[in-house]
N, C-alpha and C positions, 0 to 999 in steps of 0.2 A: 504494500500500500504506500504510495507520495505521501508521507509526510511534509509538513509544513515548515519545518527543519532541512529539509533538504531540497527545499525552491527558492531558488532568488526571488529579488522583488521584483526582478527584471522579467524574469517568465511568469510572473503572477500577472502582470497588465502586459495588455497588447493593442496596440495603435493602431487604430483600420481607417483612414479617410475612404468612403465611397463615392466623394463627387471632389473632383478636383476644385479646392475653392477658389471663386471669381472674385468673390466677397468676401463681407465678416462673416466668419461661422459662430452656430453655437454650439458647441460639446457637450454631450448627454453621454451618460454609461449605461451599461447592461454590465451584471455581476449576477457571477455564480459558478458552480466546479465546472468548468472548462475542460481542466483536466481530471484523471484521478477517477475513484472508484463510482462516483454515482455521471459520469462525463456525460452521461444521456441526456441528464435533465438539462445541464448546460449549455448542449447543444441545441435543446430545443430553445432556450434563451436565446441564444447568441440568433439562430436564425430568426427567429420570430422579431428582433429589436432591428435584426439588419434590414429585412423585407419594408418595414415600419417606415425606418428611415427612408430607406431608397425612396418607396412609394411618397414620403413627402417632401423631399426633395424634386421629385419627379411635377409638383405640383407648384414649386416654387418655395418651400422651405418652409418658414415660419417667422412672424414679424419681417419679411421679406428677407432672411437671411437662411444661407446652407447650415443645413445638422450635420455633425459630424458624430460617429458615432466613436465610444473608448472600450473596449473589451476588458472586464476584469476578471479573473480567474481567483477564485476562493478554496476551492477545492471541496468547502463543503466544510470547513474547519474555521473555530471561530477566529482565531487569531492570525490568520490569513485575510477575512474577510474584515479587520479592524484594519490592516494592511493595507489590503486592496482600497476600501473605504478612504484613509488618508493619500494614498496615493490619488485615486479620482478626485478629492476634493483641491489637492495641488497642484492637478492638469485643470481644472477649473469648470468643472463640470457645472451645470446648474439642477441637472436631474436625473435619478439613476433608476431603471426600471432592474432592480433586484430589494433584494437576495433572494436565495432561493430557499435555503434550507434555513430551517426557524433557529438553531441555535446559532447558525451565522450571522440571520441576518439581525437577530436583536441588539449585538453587540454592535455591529454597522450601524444600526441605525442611529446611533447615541454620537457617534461621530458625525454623520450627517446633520443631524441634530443644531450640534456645537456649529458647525460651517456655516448653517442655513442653505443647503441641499434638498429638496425635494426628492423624495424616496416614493413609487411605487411598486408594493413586491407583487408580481404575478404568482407564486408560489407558494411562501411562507404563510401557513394553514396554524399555527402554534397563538392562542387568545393573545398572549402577552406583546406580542409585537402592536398593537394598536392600545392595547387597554393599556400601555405601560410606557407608550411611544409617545414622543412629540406629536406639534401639530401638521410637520411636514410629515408623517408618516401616514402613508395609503396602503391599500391592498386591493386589488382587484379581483384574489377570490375566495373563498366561506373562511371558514374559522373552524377548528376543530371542536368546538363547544357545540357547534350544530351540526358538524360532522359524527360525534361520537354518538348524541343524542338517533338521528339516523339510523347507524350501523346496530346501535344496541338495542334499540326497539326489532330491526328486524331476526337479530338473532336470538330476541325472545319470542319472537312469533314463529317463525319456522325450524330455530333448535331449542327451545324451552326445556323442554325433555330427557335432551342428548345429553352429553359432556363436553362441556365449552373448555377450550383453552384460551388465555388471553395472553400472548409473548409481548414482548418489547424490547430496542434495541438500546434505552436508555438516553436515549438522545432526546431534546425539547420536543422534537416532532412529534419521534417514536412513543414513548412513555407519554407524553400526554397528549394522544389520542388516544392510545390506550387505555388511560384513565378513563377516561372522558367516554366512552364505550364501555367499559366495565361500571362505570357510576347509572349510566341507562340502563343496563343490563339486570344490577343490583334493584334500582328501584323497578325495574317490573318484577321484581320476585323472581328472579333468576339468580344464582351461585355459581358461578365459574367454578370448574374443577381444576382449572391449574392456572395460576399467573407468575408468568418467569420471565427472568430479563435473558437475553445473549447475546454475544459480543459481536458486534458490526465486523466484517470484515474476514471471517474466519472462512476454511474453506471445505468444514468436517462439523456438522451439525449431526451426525447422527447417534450422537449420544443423548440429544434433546428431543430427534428425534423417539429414541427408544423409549424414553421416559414417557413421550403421550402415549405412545402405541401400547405401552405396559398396561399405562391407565385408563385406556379406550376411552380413547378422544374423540366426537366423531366429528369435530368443527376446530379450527384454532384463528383466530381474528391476531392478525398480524398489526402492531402497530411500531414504522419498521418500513425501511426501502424496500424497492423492489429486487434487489440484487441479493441479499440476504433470502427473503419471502420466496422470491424463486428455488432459490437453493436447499431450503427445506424441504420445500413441497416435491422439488425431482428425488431428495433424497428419500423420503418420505413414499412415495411410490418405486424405487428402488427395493423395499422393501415389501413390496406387494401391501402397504397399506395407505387404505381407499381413505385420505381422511380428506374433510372440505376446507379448503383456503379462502378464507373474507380477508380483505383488505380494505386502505385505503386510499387516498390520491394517487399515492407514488407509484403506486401498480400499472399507472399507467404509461411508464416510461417504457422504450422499444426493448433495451435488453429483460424487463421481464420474462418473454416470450424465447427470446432469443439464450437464456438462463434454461429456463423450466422445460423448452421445447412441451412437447406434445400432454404433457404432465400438469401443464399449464391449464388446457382446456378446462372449464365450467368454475375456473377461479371468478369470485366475485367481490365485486370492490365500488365503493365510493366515492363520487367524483364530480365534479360543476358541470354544469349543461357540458355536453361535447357540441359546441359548436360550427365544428367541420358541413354537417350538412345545414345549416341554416341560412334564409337569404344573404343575411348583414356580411354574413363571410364567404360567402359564396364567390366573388373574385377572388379574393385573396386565395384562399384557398386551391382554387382553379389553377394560381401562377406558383403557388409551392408545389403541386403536383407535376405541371410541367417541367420543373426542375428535379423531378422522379422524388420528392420528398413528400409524405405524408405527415401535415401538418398533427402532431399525437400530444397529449400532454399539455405541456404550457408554453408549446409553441404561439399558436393564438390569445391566451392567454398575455403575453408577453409582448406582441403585437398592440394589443387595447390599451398596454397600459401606457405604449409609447403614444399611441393614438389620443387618448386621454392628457397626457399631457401634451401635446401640441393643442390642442384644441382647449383647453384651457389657458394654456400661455395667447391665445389670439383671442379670449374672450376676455381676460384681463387687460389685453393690449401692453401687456408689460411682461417683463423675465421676473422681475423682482418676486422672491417666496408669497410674500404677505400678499400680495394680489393676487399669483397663481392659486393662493391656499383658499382665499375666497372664492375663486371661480371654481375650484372644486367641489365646493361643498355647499355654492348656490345655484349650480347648472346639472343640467343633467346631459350624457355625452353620448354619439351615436359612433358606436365601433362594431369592431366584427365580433366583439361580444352581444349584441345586441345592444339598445339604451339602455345606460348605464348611471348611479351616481353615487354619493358618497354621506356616509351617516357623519354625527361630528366627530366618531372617532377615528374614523379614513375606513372602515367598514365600507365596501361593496353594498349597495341596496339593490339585490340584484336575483333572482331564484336560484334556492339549495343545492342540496347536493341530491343525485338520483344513483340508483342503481347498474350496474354494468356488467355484464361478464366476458369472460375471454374465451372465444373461438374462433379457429382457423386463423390462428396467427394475429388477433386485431380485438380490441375492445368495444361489444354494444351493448346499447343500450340493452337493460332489462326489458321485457313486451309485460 
């Protein structure tokens, strides 16, 4: 596993100009693991912030100047992501559509904070990043508080009966959705048969494995990337046992699939509208396909929130925070998330999370 010990700051950020400036530019970042063990989701970041851009530059920019975009690479670790963070705010960014992962991006945001940075996370699902965040701090999708609520009603509805596992990998995300799913689960008079934490990154889970199969598990709600989640669950049928995988967001990242392989099928997980088929994104979407990319994840997500802030920065008619922070949170914005706007805590006002499951290589909707 890259540690954060063993990255310069030099390959933590990476400079991309897309339009050769004619003009003044203005600098916006995109942050999140680029590289490193969870690189999927960052990737979705990184493309969904570049397309953003291109596409409003394509239109003339914003305040009638070129966006430039800055790549930050966190890896997924907080003290990279405090890194990255001072680094962006010293190139001079005025708005960064990240973090991604909640216990990176909490720490970021405190530095953005201090700056007067404009923060939207497309990602970052953990309560604490808004409830505990400045006033530049946004998000553009649920919260684990309404996320867990969700997941643990349904696994008292259709495994009530069974024997629930609930894992965690101890991280802000992992462990509290976890929580946050086991507190639902608890008040519908449900009992989890097993809540265990395990270590992110290992690459021999079947000792954790054994241990549910001993105790006839017949469900286990991962809260927990997808990278780990996959690797229990192949391991897990490795063993000829049938047990069912819930998850939640992070399941939706490509190497899930590309993990679990075939093993993966009738995995089911929690996640914001998938946007892909819906009008609003319906171009967008269209031009990531051409480029043989399937916008997955918080590709789109990532997209809106660059979207969002452009279209706010021209509703305030100014860069300046304090005006952008107003126009945030007294307009409502049209993206390829659909109309979208902002409670005062930087909360998304926007519809929950719905159900998903994985077949033939691809995540849909529940019917």
């Amino acid at each position: 596993m890259i540690t954060s010990k063993t990255l310069s700051l030099a390959a933590i950020v990476m400079t991309a100009a897309y339009v050769t400036p004619a003009r003044a530019e203005i600098l916006i970042g995109v942050a999140g693991p680029i590289t490193g063990q969870y690189v999927w989701t960052g990737e979705e970041q990184r493309r969904g912030a570049e397309m953003a851009v291109a596409d409003i530059n394509a239109k003339g920019g914003v305040l009638g100047e070129t966006v430039r975009l800055i790549v930050g690479d966190d890896g997924c670790y907080a003290d990279q992501a405090v890194a990255v963070a001072h680094k962006l705010v010293s190139d001079g960014i005025v708005f960064v559509a990240g973090h991604n992962c909640s216990h990176a991006s909490i720490p970021a945001s405190k530095v953005y904070e201090k700056a007067g940075v404009l923060m939207i996370s497309p990602a970052s699902t953990n309560p604490k990043l808004t409830d505990e965040g400045g006033d530049n701090v946004f998000r553009v999708c649920g919260r684990d508080d309404q996320q867990g609520i969700v997941a643990g009603d349904y696994l008292a509805d259709a495994w009530g009966d069974k024997k629930i596992a609930v894992l965690h990998d101890s991280s802000t995300y992992g462990k509290g959705l976890a929580d946050e799913t086991r507190k639902q689960l608890n008040k519908r008079g449900v009992q989890e048969a097993m809540y265990e934490a395990y270590v992110p990154g290992e690459k021999d889970y079947s000792p954790l494995v054994s241990r549910m199969q001993s105790a006839s598990i017949d469900v286990f709600y991962v809260g927990g990337y997808s990278t780990e989640a996959a690797l229990i669950l192949r391991q897990a049928r490795g063993k000829d046992y049938e047990v069912q995988l819930v998850g939640g967001d992070s399941l939706t990242a490509n190497d899930f699939w590309m993990i679990s392989g075939p093993a993966g099928e009738g995995t089911l997980l929690t996640f914001g509208p998938d946007h892909r088929e819906s009008e609003a994104a319906r171009e967008v979407v269209d031009k990531f396909r051409a480029q043989d990319h399937e916008p997955v994840g918080y590709t789109l997500y990532t997209y809106g929130a660059v979207q969002v802030w452009a279209q706010a920065v021209e509703k305030a008619g100014s860069l300046e925070l304090d005006a952008v922070e107003k126009a945030l949170r007294s307009y409502q914005f049209e993206t390829v998330l659909g109309r979208i706007g902002f409670d005062k805590k930087g909360d998304v006002t926007a519809p929950g999370y719905v159900w998903y499951v994985w077949q033939d290589g691809d995540y849909h909707q529940l019917k």
